[in-house]
Structure formats: structure tokens, C-alpha cells
MMTF fields as JSON, N, C-alpha, C and O atoms, coordinates in Angstrom:
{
  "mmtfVersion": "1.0.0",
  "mmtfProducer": "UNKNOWN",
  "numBonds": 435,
  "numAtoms": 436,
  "numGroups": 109,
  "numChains": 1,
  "numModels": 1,
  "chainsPerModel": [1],
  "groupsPerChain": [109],
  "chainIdList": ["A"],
  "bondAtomList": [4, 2, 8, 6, 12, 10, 16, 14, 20, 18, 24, 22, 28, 26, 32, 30, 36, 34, 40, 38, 44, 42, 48, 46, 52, 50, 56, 54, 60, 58, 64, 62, 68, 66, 72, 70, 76, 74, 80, 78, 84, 82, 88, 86, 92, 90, 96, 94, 100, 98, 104, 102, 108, 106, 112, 110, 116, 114, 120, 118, 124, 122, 128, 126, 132, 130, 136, 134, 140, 138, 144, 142, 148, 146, 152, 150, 156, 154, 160, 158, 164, 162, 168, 166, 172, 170, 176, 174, 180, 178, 184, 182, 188, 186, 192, 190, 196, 194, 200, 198, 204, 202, 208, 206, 212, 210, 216, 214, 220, 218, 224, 222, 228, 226, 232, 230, 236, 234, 240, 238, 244, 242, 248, 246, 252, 250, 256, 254, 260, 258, 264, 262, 268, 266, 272, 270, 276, 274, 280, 278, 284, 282, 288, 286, 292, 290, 296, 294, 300, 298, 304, 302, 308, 306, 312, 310, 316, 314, 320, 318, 324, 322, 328, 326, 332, 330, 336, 334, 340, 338, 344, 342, 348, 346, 352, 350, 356, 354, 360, 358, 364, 362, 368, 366, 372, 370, 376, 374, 380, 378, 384, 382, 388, 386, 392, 390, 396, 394, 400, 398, 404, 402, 408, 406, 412, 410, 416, 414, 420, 418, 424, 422, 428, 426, 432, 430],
  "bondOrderList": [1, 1, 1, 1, 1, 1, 1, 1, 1, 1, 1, 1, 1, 1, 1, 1, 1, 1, 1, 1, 1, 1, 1, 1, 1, 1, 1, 1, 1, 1, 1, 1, 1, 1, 1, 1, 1, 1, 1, 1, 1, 1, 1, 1, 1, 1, 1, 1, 1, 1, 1, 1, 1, 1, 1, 1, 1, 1, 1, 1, 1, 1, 1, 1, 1, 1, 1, 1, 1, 1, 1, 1, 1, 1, 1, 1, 1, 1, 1, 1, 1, 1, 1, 1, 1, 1, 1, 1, 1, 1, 1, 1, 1, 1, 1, 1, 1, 1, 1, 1, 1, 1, 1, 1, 1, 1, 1, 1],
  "groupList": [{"groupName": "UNK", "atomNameList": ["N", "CA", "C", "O"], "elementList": ["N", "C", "C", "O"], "formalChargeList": [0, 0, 0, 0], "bondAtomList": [1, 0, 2, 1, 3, 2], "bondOrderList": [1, 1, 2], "singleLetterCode": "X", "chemCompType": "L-PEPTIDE LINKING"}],
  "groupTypeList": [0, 0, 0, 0, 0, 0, 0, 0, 0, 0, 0, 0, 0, 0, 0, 0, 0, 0, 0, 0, 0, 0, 0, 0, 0, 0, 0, 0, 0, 0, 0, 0, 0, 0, 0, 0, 0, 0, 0, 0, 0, 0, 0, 0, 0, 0, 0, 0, 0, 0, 0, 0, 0, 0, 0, 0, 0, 0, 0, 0, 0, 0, 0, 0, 0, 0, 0, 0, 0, 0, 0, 0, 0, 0, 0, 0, 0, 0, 0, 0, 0, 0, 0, 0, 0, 0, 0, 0, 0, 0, 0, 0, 0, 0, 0, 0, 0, 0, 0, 0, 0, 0, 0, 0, 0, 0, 0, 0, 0],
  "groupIdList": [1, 2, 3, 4, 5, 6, 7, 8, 9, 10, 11, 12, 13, 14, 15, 16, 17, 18, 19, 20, 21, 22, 23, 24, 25, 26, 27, 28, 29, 30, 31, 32, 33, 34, 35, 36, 37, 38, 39, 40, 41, 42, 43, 44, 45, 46, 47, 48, 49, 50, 51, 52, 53, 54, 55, 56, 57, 58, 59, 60, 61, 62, 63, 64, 65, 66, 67, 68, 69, 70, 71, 72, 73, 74, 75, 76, 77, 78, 79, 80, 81, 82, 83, 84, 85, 86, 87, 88, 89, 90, 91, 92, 93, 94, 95, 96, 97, 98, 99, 100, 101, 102, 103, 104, 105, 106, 107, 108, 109],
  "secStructList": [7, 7, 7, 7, 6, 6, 7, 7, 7, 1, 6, 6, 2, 2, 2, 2, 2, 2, 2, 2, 2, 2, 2, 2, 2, 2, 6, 6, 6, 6, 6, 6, 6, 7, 7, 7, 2, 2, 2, 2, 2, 2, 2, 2, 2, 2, 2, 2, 6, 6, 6, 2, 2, 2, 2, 2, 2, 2, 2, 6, 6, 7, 1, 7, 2, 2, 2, 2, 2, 2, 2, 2, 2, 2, 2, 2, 2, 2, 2, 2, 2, 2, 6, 1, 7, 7, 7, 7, 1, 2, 2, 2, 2, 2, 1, 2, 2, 2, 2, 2, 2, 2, 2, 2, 2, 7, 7, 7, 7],
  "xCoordList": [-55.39, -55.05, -54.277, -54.439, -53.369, -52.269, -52.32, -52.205, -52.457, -52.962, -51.924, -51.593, -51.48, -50.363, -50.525, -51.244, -49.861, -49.871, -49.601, -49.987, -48.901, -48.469, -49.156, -48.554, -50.618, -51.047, -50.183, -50.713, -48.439, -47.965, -48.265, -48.119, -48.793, -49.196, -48.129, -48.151, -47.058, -45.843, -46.079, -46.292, -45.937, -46.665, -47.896, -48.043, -48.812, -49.871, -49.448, -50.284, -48.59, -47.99, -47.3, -47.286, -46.553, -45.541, -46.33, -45.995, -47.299, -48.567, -49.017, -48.892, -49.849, -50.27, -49.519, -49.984, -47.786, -47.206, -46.716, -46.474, -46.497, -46.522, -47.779, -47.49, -48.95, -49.749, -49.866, -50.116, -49.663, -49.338, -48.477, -48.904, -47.464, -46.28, -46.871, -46.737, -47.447, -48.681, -49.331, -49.489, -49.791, -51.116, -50.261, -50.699, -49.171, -48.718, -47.899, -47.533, -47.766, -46.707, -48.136, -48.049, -49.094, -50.44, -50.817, -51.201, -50.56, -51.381, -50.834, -51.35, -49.302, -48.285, -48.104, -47.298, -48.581, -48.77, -50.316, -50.487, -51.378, -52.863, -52.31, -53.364, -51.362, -51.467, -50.732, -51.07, -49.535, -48.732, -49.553, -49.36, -50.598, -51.58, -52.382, -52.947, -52.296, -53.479, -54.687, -55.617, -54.825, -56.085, -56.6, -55.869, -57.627, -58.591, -58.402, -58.515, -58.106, -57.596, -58.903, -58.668, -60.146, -60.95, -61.006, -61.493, -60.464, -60.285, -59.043, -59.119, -57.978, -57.135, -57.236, -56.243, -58.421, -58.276, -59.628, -59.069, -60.644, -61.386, -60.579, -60.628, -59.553, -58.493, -57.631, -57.281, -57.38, -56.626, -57.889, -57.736, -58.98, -60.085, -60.09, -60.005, -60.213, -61.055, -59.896, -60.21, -58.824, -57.812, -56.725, -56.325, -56.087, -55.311, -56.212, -55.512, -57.174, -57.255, -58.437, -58.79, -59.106, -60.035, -59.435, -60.129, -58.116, -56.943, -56.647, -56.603, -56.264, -56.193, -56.836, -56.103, -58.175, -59.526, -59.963, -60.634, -59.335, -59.868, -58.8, -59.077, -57.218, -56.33, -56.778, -57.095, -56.9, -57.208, -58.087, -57.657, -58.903, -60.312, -59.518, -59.553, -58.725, -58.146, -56.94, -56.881, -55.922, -54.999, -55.625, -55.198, -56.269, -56.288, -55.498, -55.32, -54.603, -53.582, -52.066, -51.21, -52.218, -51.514, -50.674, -50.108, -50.623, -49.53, -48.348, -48.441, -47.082, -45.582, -45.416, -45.66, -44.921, -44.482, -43.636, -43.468, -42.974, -41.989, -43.002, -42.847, -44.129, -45.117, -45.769, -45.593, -46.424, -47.173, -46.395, -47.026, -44.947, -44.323, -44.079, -43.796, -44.083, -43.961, -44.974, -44.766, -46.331, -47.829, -47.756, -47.96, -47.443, -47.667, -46.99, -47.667, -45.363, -44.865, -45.478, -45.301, -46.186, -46.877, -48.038, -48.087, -48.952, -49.762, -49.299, -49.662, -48.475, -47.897, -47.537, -47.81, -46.887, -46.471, -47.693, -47.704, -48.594, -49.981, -50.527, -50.995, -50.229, -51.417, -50.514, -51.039, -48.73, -48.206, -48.4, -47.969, -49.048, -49.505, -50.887, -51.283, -51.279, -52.735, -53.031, -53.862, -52.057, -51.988, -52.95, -53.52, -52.943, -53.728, -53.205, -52.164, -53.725, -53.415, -54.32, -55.527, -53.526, -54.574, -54.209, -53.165, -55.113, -55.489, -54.088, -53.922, -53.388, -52.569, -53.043, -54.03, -52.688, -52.995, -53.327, -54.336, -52.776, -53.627, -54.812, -55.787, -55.189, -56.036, -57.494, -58.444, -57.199, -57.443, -58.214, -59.315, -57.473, -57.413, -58.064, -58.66, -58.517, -58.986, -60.642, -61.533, -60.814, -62.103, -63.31, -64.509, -62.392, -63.048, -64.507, -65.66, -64.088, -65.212, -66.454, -67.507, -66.403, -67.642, -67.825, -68.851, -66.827, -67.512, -68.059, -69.208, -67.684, -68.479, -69.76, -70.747, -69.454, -71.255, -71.979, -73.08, -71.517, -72.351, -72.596, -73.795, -71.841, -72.348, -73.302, -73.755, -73.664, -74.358, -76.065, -77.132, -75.882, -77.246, -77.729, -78.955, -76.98, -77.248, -78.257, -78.129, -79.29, -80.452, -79.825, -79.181, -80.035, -80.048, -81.088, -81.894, -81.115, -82.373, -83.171, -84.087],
  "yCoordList": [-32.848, -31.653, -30.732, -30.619, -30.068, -29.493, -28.102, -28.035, -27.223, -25.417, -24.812, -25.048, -23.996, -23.132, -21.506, -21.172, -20.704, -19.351, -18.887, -17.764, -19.764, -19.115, -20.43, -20.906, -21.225, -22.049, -23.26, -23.813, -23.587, -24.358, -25.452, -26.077, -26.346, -27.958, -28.766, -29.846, -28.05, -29.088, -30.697, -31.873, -30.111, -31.171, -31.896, -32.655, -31.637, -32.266, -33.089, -33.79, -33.002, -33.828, -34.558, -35.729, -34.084, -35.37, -36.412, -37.588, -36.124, -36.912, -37.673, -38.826, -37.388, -38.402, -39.205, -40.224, -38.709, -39.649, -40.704, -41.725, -40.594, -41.506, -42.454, -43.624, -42.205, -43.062, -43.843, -45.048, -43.067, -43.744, -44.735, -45.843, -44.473, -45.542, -46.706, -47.8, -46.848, -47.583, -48.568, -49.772, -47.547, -48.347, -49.213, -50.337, -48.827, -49.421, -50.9, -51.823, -50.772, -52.024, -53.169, -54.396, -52.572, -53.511, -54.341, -55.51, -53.169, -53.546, -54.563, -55.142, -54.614, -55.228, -56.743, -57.576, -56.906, -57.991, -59.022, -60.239, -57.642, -58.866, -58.885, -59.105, -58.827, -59.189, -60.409, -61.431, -60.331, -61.537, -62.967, -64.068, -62.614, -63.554, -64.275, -65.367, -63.422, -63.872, -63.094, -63.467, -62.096, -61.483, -61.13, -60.949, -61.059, -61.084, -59.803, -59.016, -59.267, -57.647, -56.992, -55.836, -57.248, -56.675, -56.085, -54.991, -56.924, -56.243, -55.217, -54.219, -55.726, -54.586, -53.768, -53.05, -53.121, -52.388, -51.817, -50.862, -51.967, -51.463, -51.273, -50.079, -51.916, -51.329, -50.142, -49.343, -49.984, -48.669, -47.514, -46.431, -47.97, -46.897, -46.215, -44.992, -47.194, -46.562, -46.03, -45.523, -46.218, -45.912, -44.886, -44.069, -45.018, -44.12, -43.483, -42.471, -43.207, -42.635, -41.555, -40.71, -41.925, -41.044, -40.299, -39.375, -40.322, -39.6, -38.595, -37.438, -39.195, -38.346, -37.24, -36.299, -37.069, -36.531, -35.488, -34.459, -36.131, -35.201, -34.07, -32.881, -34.703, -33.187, -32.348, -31.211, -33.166, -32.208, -31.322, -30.187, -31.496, -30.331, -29.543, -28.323, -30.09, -28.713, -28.159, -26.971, -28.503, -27.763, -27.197, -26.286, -27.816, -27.312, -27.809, -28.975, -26.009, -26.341, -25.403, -24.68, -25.788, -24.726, -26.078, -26.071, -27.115, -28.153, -27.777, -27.528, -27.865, -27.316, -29.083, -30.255, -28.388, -29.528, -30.53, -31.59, -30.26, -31.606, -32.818, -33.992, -32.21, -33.141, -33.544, -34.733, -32.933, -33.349, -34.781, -35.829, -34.592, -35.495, -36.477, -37.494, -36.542, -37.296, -38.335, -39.493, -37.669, -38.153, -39.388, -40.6, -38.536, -38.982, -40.506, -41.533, -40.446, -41.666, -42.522, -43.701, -42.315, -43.911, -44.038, -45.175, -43.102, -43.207, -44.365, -45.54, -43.722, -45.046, -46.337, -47.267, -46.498, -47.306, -48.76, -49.988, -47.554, -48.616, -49.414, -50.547, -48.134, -48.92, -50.217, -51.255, -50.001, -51.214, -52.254, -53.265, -52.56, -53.29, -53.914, -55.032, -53.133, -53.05, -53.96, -54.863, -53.592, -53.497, -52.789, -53.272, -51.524, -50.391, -49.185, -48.917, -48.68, -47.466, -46.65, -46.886, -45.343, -44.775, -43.034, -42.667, -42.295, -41.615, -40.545, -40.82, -39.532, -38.94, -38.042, -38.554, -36.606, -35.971, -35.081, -34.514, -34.547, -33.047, -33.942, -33.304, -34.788, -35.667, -35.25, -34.548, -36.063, -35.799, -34.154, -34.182, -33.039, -31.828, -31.487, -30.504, -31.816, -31.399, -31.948, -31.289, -33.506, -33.981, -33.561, -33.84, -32.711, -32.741, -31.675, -32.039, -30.181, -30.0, -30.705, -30.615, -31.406, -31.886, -33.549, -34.222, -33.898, -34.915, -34.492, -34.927, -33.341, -32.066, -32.232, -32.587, -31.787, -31.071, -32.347, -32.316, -33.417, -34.794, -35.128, -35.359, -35.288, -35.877, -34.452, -34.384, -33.508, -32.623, -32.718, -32.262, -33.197, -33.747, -34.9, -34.979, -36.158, -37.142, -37.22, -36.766, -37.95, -37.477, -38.337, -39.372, -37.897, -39.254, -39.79, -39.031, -40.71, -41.36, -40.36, -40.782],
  "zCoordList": [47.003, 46.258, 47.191, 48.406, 46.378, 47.569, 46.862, 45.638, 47.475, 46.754, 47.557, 48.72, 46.724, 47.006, 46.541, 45.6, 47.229, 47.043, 45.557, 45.235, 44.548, 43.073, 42.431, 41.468, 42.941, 42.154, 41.163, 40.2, 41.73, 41.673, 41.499, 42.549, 40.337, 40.628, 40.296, 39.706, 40.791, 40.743, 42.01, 41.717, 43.23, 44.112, 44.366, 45.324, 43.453, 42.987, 41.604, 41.033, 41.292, 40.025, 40.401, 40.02, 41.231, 41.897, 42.658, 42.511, 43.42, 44.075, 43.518, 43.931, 42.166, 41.006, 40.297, 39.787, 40.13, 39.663, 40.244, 39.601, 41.584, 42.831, 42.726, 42.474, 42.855, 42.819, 41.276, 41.309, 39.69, 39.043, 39.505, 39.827, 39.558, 39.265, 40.349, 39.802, 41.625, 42.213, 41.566, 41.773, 40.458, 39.981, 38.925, 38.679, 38.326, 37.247, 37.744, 37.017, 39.156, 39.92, 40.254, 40.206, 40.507, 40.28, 39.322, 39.299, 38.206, 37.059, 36.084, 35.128, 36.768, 36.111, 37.046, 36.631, 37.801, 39.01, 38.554, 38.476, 38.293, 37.742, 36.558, 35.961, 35.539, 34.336, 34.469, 33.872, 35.386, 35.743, 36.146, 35.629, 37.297, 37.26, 36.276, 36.336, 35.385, 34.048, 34.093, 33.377, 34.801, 34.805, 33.458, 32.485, 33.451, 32.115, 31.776, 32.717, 30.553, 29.962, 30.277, 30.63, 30.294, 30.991, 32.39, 32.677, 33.192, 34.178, 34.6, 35.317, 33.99, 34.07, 33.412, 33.528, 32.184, 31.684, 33.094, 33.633, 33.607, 35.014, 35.74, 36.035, 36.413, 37.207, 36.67, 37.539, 35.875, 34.957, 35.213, 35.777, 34.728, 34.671, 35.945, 36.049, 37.119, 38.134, 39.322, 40.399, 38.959, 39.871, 39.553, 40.382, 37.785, 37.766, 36.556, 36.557, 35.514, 34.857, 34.987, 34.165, 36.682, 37.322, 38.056, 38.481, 38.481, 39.198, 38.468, 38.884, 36.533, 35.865, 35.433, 35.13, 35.303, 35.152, 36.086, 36.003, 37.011, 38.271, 38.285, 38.444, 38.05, 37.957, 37.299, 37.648, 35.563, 34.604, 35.113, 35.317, 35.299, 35.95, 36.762, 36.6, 37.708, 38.641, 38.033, 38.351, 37.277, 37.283, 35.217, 34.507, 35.055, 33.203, 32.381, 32.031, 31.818, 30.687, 31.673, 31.163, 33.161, 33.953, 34.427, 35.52, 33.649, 34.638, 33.468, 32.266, 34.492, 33.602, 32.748, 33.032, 31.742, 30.597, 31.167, 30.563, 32.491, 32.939, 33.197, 32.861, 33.909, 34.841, 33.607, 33.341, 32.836, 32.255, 31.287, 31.148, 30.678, 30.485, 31.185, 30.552, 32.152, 33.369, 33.172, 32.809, 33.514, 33.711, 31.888, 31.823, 30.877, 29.513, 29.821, 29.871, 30.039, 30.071, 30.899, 30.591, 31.911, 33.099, 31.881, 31.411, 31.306, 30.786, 29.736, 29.682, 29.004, 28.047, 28.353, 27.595, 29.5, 30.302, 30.834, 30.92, 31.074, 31.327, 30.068, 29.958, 28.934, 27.509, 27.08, 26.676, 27.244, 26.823, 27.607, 27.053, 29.092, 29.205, 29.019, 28.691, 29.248, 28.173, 27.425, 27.518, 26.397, 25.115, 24.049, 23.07, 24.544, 23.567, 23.757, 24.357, 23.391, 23.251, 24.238, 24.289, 25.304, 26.142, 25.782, 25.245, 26.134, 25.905, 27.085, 28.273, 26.431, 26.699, 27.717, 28.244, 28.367, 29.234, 28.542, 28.961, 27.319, 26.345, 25.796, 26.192, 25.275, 24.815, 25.672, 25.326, 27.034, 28.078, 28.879, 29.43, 28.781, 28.475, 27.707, 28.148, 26.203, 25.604, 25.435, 24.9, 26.114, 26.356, 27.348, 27.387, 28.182, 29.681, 29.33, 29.559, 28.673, 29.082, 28.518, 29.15, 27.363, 26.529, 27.63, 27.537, 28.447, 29.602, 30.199, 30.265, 31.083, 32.032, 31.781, 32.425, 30.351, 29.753, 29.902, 30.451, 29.499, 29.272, 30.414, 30.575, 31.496, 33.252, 33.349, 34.491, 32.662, 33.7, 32.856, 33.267, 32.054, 31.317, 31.773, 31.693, 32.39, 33.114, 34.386, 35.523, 33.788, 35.251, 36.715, 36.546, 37.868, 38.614, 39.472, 40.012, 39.59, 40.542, 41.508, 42.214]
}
């Protein structure tokens, strides 16, 4: 996370989309293998769509519409390999606090 004096998450967008486009040169490599859509849909989960989750929480509804377009297209990019449909960045935005609330009801060991 990169914090700036005018709360800018322009370079925190560019960061994540870097590692998107990462995850998407992967994800596009185990599908080439034959990997089982199960697992590339766990590899999507745990690499770029916990990346995603975690911005949302820090930047909100304060990321500028370029990035967030940005972020939307890898997002799409991933479900067509997929082949489903994934869950957008306002989507996303709009889930978090009722996940919040739900991990904070979660007992742990």
C-alpha cells in the first residue's frame, strides 16, 4: 500500500494492475496445461481477487474511474478464462461491508 499526502490511489492501482495482469499470464498458462477449472478458479481466488478485497477496504468508492476501469477489464479478462462470470470492482465495493460484518461474527480456535 502506497499513502500519499492527497490520498491518491492512483499508484496503488497501478500496483494491483501489475500484479493482475501477473496473475492473468498464470492463469492463462494452468489453463494451457489442462488444469482442472477448479483450481484455476482457487488460483484467481487467492491471488488476484484477495488483492482485490483488500484495496476495496482501503481505497472504498475514492479509486478514480480510469483505475477502476482498468481493474474491471483484467477482472473480465480472468472470468473469460474462467469461463464465468466474476464479480466486478463496484460489485465488489458494494459486498465488503456485509463480508466485514460476517468474518467478524466468525469464532476462531
Amino acid at each position: 500500500v502506497y499513502l500519499e499526502s492527497k490520498l491518491d490511489w492512483s499508484r496503488n492501482a497501478e500496483a494491483l494492475y501489475k500484479k493482475g495482469q501477473s496473475c492473468l499470464y498464470f492463469l492463462r498458462r494452468l489453463c494451457s496445461f489442462n488444469v482442472c477449472s477448479k483450481m484455476l478458479q482457487m488460483f484467481y481466488q487467492s491471488v488476484l481477487a484477495c488483492a482485490i478485497f483488500f484495496a476495496v477496504m482501503c481505497w472504498g468508492s475514492r479509486v478514480k474511474a480510469v483505475d477502476a476501469n482498468r481493474i474491471n477489464k483484467l477482472v473480465m479478462k480472468a472470468g473469460s478464462v474462467l469461463g464465468m462470470e466474476l464479480d466486478s470492482l463496484e460489485v465488489v465495493l458494494e459486498d465488503a461491508p456485509q463480508t466485514v460484518e460476517h468474518l467478524g461474527q466468525c469464532s476462531s480456535p
